[in-house]
C-alpha positions as CSV (number, residue, x, y, z in Angstrom):
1,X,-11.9,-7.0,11.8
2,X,-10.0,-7.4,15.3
3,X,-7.1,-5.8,14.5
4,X,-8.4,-2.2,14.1
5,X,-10.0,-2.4,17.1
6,X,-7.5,0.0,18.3
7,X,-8.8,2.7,15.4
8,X,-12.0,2.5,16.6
9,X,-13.7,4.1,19.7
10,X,-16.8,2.1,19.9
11,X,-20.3,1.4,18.3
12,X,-23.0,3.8,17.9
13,X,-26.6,2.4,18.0
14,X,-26.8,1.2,14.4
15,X,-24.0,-0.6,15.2
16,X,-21.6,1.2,12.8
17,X,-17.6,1.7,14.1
18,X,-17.0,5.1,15.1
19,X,-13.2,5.7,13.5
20,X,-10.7,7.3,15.9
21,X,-9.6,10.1,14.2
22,X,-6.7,11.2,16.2
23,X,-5.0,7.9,16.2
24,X,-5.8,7.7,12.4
25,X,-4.5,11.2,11.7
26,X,-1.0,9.9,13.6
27,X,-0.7,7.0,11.1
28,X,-1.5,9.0,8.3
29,X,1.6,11.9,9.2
30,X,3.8,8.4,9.8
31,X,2.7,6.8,6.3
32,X,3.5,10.6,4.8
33,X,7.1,11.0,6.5
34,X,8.3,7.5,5.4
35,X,6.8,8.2,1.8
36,X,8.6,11.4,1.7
37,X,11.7,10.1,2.6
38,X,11.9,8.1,-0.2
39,X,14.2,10.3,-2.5
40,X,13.7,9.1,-6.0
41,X,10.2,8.9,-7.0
42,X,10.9,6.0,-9.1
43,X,11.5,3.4,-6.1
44,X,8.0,3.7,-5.2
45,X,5.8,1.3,-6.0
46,X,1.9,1.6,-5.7
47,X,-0.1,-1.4,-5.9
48,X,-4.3,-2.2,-6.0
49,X,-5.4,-5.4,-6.7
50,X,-9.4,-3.8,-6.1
51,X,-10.9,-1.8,-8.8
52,X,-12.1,0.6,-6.4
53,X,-8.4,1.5,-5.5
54,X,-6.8,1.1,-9.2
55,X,-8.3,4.7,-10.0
56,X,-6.5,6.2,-7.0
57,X,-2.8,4.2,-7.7
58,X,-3.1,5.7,-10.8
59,X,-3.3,9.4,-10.0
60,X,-1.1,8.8,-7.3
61,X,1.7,7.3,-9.1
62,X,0.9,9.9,-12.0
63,X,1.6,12.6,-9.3
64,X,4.1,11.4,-7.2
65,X,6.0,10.0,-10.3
66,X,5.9,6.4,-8.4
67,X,5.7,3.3,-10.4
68,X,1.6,2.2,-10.5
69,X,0.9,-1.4,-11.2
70,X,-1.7,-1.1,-13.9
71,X,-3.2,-4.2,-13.7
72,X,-5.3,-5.6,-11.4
73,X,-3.3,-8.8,-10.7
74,X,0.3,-8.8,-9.2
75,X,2.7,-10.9,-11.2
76,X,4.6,-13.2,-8.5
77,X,8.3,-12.7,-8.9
78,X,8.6,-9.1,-9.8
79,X,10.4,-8.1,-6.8
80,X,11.8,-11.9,-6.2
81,X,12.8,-13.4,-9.4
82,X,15.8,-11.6,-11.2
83,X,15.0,-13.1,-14.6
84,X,11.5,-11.8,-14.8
85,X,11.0,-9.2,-17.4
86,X,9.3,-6.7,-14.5
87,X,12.1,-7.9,-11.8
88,X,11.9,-4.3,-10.0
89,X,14.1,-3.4,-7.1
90,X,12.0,-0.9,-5.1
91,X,12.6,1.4,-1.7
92,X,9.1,1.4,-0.8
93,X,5.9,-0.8,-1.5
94,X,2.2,0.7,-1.1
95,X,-0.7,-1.3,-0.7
96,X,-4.6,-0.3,-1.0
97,X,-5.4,-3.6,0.7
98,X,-2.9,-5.7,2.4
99,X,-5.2,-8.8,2.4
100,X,-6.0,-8.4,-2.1
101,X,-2.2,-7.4,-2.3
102,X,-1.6,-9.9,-0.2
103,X,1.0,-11.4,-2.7
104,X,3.2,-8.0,-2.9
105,X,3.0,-7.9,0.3
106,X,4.8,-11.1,1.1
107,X,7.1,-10.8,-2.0
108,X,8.1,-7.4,-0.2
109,X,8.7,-8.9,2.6
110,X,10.9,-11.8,1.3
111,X,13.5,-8.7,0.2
112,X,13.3,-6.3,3.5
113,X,11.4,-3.7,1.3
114,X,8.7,-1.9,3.6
């Protein structure tokens, strides 16, 4: 993917990426502050549509207290539409994958939510 060239510090000779750590570890302290600014646990909201990354929404929502989204498919209008059922007004939106969450992602950024 081009856009995490800048993650990556070249090739080795299988051809694999090798991952920047140092520029990685940076994000990861950023992605922790804003996450721990948030001061109600409850306007967090953690989102997988991939089954690999359902497992770890849940036990991070169960720890954090965030809100998990369960399923595997986001229902269009929760943070939009005010006369859904699950209309949720969250501070803070986490993604496992921005492209399968791409949905959230856009509906998060239809009301300024981060």
């Amino acid at each position: 993917n081009h856009s995490m060239t800048r993650y990556t510090t070249g090739r080795n000779t299988e051809g694999i990426h090798i991952i920047n750590l140092e520029d990685t570890w940076q994000k990861i302290k950023l992605a922790a502050r804003i996450i721990v600014a948030v001061q109600n646990p409850f306007d967090v909201i953690v989102v997988s549509a991939r089954p690999y990354g359902q497992r770890a929404v849940i036990k991070f929502a169960n720890y954090t207290g965030a809100i998990s989204s369960s399923s595997s498919r986001w229902t269009p209008g929760t943070l939009t539409n005010q006369n859904t059922i699950k209309f949720q007004e969250p501070r803070l939106l986490i993604v496992t994958d921005p492209r399968a969450d791409r949905q959230a992602v856009i509906e998060a950024s239809y009301v300024n939510i981060p």
